[in-house]
N, C-alpha and C positions, 0 to 999 in steps of 0.2 A: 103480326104474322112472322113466321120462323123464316129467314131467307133462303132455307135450304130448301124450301118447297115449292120457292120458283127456278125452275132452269129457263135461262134467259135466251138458248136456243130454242125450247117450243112456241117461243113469243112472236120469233120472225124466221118468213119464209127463206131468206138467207144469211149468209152471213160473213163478214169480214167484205175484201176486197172483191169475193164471188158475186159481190151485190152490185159491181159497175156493172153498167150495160156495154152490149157486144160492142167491141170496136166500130161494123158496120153503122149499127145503128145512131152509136156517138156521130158520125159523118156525116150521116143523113141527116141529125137536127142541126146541125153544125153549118151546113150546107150555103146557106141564102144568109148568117149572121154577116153585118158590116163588118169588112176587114178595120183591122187598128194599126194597118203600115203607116196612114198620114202623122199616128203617133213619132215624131221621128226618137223622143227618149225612153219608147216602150223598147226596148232589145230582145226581147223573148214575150210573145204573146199564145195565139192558138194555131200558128201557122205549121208546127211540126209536132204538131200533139206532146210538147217536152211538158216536164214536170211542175214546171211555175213561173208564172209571171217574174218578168227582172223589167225592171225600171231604174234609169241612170238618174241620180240626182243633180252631180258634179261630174268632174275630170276624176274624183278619187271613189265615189260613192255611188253601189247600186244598192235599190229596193227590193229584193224576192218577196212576192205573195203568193201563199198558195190556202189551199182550204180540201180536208179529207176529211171524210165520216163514213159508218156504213152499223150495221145491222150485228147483232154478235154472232162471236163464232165459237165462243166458248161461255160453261155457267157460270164461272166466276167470276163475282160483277170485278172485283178488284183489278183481275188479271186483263178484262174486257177493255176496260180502260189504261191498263199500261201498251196495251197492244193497237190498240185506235190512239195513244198519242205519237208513239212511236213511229209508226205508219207515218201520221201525218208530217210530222217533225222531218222524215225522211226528203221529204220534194225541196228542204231548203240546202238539206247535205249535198242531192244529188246535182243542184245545181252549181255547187261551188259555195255556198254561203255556210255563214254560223247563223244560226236562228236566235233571236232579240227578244218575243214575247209572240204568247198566243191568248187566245180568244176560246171557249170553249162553245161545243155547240149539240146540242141537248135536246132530243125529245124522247117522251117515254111516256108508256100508257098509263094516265093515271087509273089508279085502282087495281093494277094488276101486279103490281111491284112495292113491296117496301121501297119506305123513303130512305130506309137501312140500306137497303141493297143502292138506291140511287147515289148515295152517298160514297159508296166503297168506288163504285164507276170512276167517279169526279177526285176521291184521294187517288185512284189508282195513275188518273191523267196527271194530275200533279206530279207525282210521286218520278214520274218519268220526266218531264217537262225541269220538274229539281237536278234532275239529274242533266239534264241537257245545260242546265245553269239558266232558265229562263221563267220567267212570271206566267203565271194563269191570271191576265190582265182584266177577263171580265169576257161576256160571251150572252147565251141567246137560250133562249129554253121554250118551250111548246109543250103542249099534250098532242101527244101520236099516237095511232096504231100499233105500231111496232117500237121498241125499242131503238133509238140511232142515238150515237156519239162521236165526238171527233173535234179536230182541231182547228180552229183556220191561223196560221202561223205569218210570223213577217221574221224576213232576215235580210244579213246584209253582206257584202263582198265587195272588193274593189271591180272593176269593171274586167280587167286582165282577168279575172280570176272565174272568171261566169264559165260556165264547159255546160252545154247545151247538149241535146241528143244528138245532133246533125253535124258534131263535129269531126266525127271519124275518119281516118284518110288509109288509102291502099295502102297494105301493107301490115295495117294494126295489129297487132293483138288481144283479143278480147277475154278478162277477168268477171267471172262471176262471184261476187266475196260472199255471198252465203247459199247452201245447198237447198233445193226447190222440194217440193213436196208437202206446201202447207195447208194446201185445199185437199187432198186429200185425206189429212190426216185430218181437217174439219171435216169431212164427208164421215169419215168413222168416227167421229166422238159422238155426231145425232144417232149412229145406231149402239153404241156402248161397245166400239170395238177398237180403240185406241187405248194402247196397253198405259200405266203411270208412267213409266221411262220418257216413252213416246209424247206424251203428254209434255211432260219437262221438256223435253229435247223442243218440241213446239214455243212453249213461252220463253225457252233462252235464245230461241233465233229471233222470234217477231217482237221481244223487246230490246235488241241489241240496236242502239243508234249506232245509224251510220254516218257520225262524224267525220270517218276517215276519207270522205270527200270531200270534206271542206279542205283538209290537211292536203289531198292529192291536185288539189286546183290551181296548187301554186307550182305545181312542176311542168314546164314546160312539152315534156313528152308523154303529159294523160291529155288527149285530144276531146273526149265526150265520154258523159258521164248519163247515167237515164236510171231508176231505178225500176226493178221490175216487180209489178204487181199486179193489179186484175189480169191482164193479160197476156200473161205467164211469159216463160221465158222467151219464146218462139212471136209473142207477141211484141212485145218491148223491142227484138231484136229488129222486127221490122219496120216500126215506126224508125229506130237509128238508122237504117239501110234506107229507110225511103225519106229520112231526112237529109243524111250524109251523101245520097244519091248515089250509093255502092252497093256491092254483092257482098253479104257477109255469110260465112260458113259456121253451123252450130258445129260441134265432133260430139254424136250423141253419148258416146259412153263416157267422154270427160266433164259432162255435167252433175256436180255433184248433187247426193239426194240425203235426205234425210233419213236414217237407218232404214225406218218402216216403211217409208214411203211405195219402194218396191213390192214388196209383199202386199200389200193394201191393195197399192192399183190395180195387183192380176186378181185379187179376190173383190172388183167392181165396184171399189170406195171413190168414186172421181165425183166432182159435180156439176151439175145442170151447166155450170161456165165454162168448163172446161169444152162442152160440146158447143158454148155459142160462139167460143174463140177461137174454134178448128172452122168455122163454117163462115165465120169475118176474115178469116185470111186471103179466103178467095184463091188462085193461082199463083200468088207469090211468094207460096214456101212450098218446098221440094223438101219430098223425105225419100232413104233409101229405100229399095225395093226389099220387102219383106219385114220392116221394121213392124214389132206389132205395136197393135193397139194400145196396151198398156204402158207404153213405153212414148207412144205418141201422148197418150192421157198427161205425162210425166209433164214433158214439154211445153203443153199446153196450161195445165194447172194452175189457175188463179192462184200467185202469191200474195198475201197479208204479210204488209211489214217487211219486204224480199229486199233481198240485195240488192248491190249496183251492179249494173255492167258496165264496163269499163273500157274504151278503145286507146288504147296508148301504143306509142313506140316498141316494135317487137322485141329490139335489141336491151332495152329497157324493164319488158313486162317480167323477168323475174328477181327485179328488184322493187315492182311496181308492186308486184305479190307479197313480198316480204312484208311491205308495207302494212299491208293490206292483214296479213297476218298476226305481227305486231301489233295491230289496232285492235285485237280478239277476236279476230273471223278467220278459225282455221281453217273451217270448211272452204275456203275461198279455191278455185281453182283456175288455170285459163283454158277457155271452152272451144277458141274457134279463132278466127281473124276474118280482116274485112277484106275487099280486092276490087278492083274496078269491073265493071259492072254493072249489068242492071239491076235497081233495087228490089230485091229478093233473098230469102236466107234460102238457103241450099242445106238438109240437115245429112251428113254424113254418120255414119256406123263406127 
């Protein structure tokens, strides 16, 4: 069979990071699980919905575990799996760690996919995971319905060096280091309306590791570190705020976007997540009077592979940027700050 003649989005109903379930609903199963505080060397578990598991081993040594997968969002098996490892790879950076080795993790329909095409998936994961400097140590595979890939990663950090979602303190300033808009521009590649630029501009952000949080963990003035993904920026922001127990402020027009992105969203390219992540927020995000919809769609937009947000020292954050820059995320901007507060983001104009 010719690989060109399957697109690996008609296979599944979504795709990339669009494929987590709403915030809400993650809470409500979540709900009744035994807590893991009696762990006292668990340090980071499910209690502030942060990015992964940190277990201390030593006085010098902590564990990160984390595990990502999801559904494609693009035809090309290759690129499919640079972008689901990166993603995954991302929850060890966002915590402060360098990541050690992964696992890979595999279902796919058989019979409906070359073994050709499954193959370019798994070089594709590698291929990034090489790049990360670490091993595809072995992993797990099934026959599924839908096509799913992704990673389950372990890494490691000293204990100082862990920066949690909940670490943000009044006064922050908050860096977003890559520009949003990557579910929308999946929403227009299932209709054939994402131009080639556009395309590219898409695989050089959601395969861009973001190493430069292991690098920033070691500086005393980045306070919390979370990356953002399924649910989008506005999302992510509030889990920080209602971990951190502060008010943080988006500035919507200082969020940067992907060229197309605008254009897209006012011609109705958003997806099914973007509306279940405005309606898990509940009351605790405030947007200006008359912002529109497309601009809300923005905010909300399930990122694949997104950036970090970052809450650091104010006096600091345009050095913190540089950084940040330097590391290959020009797009990186700072969006907002945090303040005391009840936990809720406030999205200003």
């Amino acid at each position: 069979m010719n690989t060109h003649q399957v697109r690996l989005t008609s296979l599944a109903h979504g795709g990339g990071c669009g494929c987590k379930l709403a915030p809400s609903v993650l809470q409500e199963l979540l709900a009744d699980q035994p807590a893991a505080a009696m762990y006292k060397q668990l340090l980071v578990g499910t209690e502030t919905s942060d990015d992964a598991a940190v277990w201390q081993v030593d006085d010098n040594t902590c564990i990160i575990a984390t595990t990502d997968f999801f559904m494609p969002m693009v035809d090309d098996p290759f690129d499919f799996g640079r972008i689901a490892a990166t993603n995954a790879i991302s929850d060890v950076y966002a915590m402060g760690g360098k990541p050690v080795m992964a696992l890979a993790i595999l279902g796919m329909p058989l019979g409906k996919i070359p073994t050709e095409m499954v193959r370019e998936i798994l070089k594709g994961g590698a291929s990034v995971c090489a790049k990360a400097g670490i091993p595809v140590a072995g992993g797990h595979s099934i026959d599924c319905p839908e096509p799913v890939y992704g990673l389950a990663v372990i890494g490691t950090c000293r204990p100082e060096q862990v920066r949690r979602n909940s670490g943000a303190r009044p006064g922050d300033a908050l860096i977003l280091t890559k520009p949003i808009g990557v579910g929308i521009y999946s929403a227009a590649i299932k209709k054939g309306a994402l131009s080639p630029q556009a395309y590219q501009e898409m695989i050089d952000t959601t395969t861009l590791l973001n190493r430069v949080g292991a690098e920033l963990a070691g500086s005393k003035d980045v306070h919390a570190i979370t990356d953002v993904t399924g649910f989008g920026v506005l999302g992510h922001g509030l889990e920080m705020a209602r971990g951190s127990k502060l008010a943080l402020t988006v500035e919507a027009d200082a969020v940067p976007l992907l060229a197309e992105a605008a254009s897209l969203a006012q011609q109705g390219h958003v997806t099914g997540a973007s509306h279940r992540n405005w309606a898990s927020y509940g009351g605790d995000i405030s947007l200006p009077a008359g912002l529109p919809d497309w601009k809300r769609h923005l905010l909300v937009d399930p990122q694949t592979s997104g950036g970090l947000l970052i809450a650091c020292t104010a006096d600091q954050a345009p050095d913190v940027l540089r950084r940040v820059h330097d590391s290959g995320s020009p797009g990186a901007r700072i969006i907002g700050r945090a303040e005391a507060g009840a936990p809720v983001v406030c999205v200003t104009a």
